[in-house]
C-alpha positions in Angstrom: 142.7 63.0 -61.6 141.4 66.7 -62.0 137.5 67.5 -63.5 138.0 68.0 -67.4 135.9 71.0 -67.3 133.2 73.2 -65.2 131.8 76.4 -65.0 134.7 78.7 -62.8 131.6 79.9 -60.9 130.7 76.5 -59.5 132.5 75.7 -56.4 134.9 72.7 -56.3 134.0 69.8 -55.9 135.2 66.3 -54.4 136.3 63.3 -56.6 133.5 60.3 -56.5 133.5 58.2 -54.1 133.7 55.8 -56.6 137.3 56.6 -57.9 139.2 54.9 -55.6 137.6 52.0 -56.1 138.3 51.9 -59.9 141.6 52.5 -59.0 142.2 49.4 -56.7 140.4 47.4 -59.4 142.8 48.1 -62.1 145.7 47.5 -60.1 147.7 44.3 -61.9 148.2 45.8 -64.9 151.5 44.5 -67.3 151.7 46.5 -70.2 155.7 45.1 -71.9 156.8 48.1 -74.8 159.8 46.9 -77.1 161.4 44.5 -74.7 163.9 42.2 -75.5 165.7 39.6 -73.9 169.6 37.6 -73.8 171.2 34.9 -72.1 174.8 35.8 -72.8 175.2 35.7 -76.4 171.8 34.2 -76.7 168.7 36.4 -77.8 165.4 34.7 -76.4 163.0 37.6 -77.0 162.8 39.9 -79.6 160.8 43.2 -79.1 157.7 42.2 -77.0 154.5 44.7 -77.2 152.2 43.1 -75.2 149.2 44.3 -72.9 148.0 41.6 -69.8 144.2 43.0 -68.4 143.5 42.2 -65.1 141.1 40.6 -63.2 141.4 37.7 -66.4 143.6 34.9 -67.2 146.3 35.5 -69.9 147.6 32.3 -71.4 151.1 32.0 -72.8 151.4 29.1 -75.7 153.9 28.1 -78.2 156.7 25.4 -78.6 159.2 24.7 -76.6 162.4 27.3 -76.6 160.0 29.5 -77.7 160.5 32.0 -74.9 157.2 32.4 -73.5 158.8 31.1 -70.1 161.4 33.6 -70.5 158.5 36.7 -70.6 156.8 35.1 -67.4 159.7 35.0 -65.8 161.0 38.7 -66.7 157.9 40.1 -65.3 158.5 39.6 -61.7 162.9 39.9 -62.9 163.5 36.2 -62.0 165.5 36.0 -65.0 167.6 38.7 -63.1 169.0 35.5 -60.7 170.4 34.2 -63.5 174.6 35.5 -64.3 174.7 37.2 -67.2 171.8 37.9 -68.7 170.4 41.9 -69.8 167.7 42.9 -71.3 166.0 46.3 -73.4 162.7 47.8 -73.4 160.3 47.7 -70.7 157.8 45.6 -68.6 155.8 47.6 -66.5 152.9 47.2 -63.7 150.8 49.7 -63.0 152.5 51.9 -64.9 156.2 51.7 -63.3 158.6 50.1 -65.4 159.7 46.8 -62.7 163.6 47.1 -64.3 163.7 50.7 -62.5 166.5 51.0 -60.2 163.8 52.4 -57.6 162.4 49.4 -57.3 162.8 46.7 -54.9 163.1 43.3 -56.1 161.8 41.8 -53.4 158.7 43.6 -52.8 158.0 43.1 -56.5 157.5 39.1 -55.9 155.8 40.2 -53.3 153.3 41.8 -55.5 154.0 39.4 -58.7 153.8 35.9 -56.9 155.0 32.7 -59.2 154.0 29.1 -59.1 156.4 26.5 -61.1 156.1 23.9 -63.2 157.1 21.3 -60.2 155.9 22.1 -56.8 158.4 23.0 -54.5 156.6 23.4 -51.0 159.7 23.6 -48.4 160.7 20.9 -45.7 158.3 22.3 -43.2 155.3 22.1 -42.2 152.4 23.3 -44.0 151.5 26.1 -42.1 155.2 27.7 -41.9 155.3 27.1 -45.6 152.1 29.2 -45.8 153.6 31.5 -43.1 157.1 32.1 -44.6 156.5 35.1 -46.4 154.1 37.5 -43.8 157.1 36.2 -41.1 160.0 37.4 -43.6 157.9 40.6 -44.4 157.8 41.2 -40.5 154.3 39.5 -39.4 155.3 38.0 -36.1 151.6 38.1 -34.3 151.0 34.6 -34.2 146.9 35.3 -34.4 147.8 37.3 -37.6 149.4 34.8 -38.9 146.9 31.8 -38.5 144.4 34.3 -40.2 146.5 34.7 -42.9 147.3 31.2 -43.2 143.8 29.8 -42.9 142.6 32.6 -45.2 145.6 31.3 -48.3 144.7 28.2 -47.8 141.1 28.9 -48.6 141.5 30.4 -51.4 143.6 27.9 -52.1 141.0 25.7 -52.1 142.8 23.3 -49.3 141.8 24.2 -45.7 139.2 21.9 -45.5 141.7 18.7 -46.3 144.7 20.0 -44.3 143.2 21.7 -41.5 143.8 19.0 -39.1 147.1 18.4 -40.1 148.9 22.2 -40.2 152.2 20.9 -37.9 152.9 17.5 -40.9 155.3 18.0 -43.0 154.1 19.5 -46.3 155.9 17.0 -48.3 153.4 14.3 -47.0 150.7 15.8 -49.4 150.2 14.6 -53.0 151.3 16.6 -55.8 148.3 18.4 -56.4 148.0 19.3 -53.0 151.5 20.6 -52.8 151.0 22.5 -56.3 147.8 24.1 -54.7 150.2 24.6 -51.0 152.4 26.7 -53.1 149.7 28.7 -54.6 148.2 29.4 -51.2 152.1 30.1 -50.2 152.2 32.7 -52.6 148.8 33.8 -52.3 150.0 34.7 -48.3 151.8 37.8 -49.7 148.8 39.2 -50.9 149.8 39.6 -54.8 148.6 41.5 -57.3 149.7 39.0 -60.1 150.1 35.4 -60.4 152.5 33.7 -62.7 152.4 30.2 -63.3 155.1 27.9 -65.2 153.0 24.8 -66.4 151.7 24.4 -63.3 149.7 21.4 -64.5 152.4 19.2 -66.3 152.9 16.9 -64.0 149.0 16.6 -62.1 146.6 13.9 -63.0 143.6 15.3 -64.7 141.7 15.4 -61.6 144.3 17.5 -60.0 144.6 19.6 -62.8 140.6 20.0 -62.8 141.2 21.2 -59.2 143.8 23.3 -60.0 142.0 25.0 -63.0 138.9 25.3 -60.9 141.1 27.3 -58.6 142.7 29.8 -60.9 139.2 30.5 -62.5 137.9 31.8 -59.1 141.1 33.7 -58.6 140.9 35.7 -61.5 138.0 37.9 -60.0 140.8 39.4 -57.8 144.3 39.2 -59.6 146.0 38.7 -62.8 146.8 35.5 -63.5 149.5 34.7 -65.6 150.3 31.3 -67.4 152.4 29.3 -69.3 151.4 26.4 -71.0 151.9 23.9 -73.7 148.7 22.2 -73.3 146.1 24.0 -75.8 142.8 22.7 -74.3 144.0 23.8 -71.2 144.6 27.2 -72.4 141.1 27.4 -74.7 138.9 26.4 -71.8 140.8 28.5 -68.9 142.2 31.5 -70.1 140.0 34.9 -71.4 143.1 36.3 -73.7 146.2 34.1 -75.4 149.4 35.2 -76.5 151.3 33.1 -79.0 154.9 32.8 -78.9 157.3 31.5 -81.9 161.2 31.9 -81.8 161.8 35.0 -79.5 159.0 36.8 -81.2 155.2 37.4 -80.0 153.2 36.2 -83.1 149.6 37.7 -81.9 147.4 37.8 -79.2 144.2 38.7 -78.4 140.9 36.5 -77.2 141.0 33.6 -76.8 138.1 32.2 -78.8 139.6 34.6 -81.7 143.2 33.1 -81.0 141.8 29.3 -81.3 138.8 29.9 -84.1 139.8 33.3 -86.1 143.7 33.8 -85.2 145.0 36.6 -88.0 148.7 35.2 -88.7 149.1 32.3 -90.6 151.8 30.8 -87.7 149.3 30.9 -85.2 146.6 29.2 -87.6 149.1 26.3 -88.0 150.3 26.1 -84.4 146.5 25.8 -83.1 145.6 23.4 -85.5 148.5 21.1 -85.0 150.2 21.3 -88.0 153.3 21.9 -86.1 154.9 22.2 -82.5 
């Protein structure tokens, strides 16, 4: 960016060193203007406006059918695997609108990683599920590659359980462990963003403590993204909610507003059980 103003006199000067910092920091931002969404005949979203911050956790909530799973998964075009289905409006990150015919769909999960509601590690081992994207992006070093893997499964928060056992298959881990192998799995690409589909809906509450433990200490380096139908879960993890009712985005904001002091009278009701 240029200086707003200064004396003409006054030679130029070089930007602060501390731009570019600022600038990696607020990479991971969504920002969704007028989009709308259709399976078919089908509308499931009507005219989304909705602003994700990064470096936070942005909860989705709402009934079921509601669409809130059909945002998550527009934001990194999964919905575009789908035969006919279209869309209006846009979703962008970082400013560039991810529907653009520039961009490369690929390289946008890449950068927008998603975790589903089942696991779904693959029928290898755990490392080479960990591995599988660096290798398909071209990383073929094999010392690169056991950096990357021990590093995703750190973050993971699953090295120190699986470390001895990186050649098993990765279907001999319990559920949690494979929910948090296909975090680490996605975390190998290096995203920006994190999307997640229930991700605890099937974990026993100790897994899902593990889980939420993770995605709290993630936060302080991506935007995480998720989808859930539990409301404790979403009051106690996530720093903004967004409330979703028949195709439409009701309101959103905190999350202590959203659960305490929501402004619509759907979201009241929703919150407070009265329905959904």
């Amino acid at each position: 960016m240029t200086s707003a103003s200064g004396q003409s006199a006054a030679p130029p000067t070089a930007p602060p060193t501390a731009a570019p910092a600022t600038a990696k920091a607020a990479r991971g931002v969504i920002e969704a203007r007028d989009f709308s969404f259709w399976y078919g005949a089908k509308q499931a979203l009507r005219d989304i406006n909705l602003s994700i911050q990064p470096r936070a956790i942005t909860a989705f909530i709402g009934p079921s059918g509601c669409g809130k799973s059909t945002f998550l998964r527009s934001i990194n075009r999964m919905n575009a695997l789908i035969l006919d289905t279209h869309h209006t409006g846009w979703i962008e990150l970082d400013g560039e609108d991810v529907y653009d015919s520039t961009v490369d769909a690929v390289a946008l999960r890449q950068r927008v990683g998603m975790v589903f509601q089942r696991w779904n590690p693959f029928p290898k081992s755990i490392y080479d599920n960990v591995a599988y994207g660096p290798r398909i992006n071209g990383t073929r070093n094999r010392r690169a590659l056991d950096q990357i893997v021990e590093s995703s499964l750190r973050r993971a928060g699953l090295w120190d359980e699986v470390r001895d056992r990186l050649r098993q298959s990765a279907l001999r881990l319990s559920g949690g462990q494979q929910q948090r192998l296909c975090v680490a799995r996605a975390l190998a690409n290096e995203p920006e963003v994190l999307l997640l589909d229930e991700p605890a809906s099937a974990l026993d509450p100790l897994s899902t403590q593990r889980l939420e433990e993770l995605l709290y200490e993630l936060k302080r380096e991506l935007t995480v993204v998720i989808v859930t139908h539990n409301l404790q879960q979403a009051a106690r993890l996530s720093d903004r909610t967004a409330f979703f009712f028949m195709g439409e985005l009701i309101e959103s904001g905190p999350t202590d507003q959203i659960f305490t002091t929501p402004r619509e009278e759907r979201t009241e009701a929703y919150v407070t059980g009265r329905f959904g």
